[in-house]
Backbone bond lengths (Angstrom), bond angles and torsions (degrees), N, CA, C in turn:
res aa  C-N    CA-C-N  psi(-1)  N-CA   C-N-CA  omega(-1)  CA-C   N-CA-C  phi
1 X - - - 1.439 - - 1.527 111.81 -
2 X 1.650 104.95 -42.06 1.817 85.06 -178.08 1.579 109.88 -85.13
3 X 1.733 122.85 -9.15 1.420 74.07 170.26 1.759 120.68 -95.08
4 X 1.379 114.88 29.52 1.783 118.37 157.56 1.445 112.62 -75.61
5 X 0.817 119.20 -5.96 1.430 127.18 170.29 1.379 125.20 -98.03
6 X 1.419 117.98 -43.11 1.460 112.00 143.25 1.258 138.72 -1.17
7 X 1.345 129.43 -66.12 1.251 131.06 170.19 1.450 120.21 -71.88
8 X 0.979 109.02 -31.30 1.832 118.48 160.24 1.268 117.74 -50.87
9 X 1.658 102.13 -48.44 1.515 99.45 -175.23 1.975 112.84 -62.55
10 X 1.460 92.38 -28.48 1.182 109.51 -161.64 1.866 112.44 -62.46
11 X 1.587 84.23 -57.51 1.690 106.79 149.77 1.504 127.80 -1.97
12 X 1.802 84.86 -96.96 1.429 120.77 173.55 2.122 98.23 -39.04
13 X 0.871 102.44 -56.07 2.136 105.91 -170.97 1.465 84.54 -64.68
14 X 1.029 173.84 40.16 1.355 171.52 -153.78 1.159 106.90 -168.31
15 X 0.956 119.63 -64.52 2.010 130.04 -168.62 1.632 73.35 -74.43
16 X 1.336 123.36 -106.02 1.795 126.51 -170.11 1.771 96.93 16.65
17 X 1.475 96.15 -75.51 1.340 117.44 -155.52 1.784 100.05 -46.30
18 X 1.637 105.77 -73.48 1.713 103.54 170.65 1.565 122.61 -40.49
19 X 1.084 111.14 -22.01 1.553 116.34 -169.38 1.755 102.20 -79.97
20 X 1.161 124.01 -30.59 1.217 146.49 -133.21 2.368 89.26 -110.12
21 X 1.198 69.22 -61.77 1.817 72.40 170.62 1.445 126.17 -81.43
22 X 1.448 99.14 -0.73 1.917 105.71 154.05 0.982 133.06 -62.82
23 X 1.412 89.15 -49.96 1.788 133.53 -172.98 1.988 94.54 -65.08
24 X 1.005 88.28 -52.45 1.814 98.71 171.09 1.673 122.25 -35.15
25 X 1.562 74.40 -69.61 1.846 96.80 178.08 1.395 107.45 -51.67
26 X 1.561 110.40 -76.06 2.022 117.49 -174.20 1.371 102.53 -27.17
27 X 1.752 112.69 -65.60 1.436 107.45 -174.78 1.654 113.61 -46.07
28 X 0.998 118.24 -58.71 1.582 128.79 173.00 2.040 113.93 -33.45
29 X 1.387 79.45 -65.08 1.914 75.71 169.33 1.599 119.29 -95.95
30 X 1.265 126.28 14.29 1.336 134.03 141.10 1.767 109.23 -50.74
31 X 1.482 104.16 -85.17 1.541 81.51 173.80 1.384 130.14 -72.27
32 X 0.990 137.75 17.93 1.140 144.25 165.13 1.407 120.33 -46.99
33 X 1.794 88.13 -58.41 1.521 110.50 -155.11 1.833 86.68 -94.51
34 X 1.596 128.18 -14.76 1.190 124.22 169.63 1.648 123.86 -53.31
35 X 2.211 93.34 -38.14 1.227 92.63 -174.92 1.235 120.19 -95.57
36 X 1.619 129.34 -3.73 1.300 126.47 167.37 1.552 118.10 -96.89
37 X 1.637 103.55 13.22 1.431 111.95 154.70 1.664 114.14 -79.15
38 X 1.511 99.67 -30.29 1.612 109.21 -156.94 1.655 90.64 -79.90
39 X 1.500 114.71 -42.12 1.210 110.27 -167.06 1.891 122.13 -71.91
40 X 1.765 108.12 -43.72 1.332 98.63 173.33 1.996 108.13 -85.16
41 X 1.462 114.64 39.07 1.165 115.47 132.25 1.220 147.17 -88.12
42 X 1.733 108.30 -32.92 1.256 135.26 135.76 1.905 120.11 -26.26
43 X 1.321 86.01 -66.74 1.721 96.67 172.11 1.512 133.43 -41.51
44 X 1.620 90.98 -41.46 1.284 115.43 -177.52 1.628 114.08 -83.09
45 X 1.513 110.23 -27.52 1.673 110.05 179.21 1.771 106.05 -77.05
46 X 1.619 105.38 -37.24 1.415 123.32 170.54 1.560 91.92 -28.09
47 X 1.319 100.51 -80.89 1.449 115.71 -151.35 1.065 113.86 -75.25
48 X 1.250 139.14 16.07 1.563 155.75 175.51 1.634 99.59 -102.62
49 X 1.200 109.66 -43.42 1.733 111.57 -169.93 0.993 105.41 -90.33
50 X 1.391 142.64 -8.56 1.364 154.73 155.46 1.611 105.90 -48.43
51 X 1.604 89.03 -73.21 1.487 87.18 178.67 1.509 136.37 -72.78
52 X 1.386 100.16 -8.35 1.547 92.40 167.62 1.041 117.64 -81.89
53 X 1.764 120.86 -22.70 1.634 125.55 166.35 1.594 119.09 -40.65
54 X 1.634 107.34 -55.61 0.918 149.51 -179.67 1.944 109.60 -39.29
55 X 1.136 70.96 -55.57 2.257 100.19 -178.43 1.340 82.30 -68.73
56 X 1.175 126.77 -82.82 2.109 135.67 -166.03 1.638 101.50 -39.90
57 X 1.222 128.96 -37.76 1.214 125.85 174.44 1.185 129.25 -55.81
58 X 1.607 102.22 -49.94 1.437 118.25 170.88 1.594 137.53 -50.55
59 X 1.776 88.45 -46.16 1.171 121.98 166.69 1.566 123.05 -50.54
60 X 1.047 109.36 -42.69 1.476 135.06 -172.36 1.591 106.40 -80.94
61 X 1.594 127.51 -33.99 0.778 139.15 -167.96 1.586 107.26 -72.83
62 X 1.658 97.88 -63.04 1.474 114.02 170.48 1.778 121.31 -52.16
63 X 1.249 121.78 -18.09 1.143 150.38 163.69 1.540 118.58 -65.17
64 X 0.982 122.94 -52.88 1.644 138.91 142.92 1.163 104.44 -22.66
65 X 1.372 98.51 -85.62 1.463 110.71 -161.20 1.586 111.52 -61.05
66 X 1.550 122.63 -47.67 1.333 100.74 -177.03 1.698 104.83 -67.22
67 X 1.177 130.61 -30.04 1.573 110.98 170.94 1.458 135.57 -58.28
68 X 1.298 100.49 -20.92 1.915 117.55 159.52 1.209 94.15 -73.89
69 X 0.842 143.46 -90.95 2.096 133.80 -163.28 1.758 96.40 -43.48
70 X 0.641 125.50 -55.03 1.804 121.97 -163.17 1.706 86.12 -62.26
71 X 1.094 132.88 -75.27 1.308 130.47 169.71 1.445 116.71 -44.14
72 X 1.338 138.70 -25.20 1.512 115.47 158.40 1.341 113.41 -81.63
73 X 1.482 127.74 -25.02 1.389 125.12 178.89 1.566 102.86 -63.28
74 X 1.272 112.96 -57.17 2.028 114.52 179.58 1.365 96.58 -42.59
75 X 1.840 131.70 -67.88 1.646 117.99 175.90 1.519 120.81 -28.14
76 X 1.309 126.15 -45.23 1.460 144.81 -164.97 1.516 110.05 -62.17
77 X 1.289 88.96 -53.76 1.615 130.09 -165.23 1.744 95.60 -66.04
78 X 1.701 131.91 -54.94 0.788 147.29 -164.38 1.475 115.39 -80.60
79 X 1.725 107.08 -20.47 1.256 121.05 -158.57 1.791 95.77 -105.68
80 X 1.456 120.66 -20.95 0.872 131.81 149.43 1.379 132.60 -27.99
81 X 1.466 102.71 -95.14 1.473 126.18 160.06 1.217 113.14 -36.69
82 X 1.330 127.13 -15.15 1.801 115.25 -176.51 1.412 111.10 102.09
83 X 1.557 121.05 22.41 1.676 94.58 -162.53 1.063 133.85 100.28
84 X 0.863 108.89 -48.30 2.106 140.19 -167.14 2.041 92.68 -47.28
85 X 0.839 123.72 105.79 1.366 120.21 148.27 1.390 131.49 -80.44
């Protein structure tokens, strides 16, 4: 009887073994998929601060410009009056 079991036992250390290097792998692409979560979060703050740069630029731009018109209207304004400060 025990040696019909033999090959079972033998078996059983076989499957263990494959089971064991699954267990291997998952862990392995567990963090895997942890770190290209971590990274296109990164990506995503990237690209958030981009665009608020992006927005501040604009902002700044339009800012310019209405201070050139406010400053040609004061010329206008000045040129008006005669000079006169």
């Amino acid at each position: 009887m025990a040696i019909a079991f033999r090959p079972l036992a033998g078996e059983s250390a076989r499957i263990k073994a494959l089971v064991d290097k699954l267990s291997i792998g998952s862990q392995e692409q567990s963090r895997s998929v942890e770190q290209v979560t971590k990274s296109l979060a990164q990506i995503e703050q990237v690209t958030q601060r981009s665009a608020a740069a992006e927005e501040s630029s604009a902002a700044a731009e339009e800012l310019t410009a209405q201070a050139a018109s406010l400053d040609e209207v004061g010329e206008r304004l000045t040129a008006m009056i005669g000079g006169r400060a």
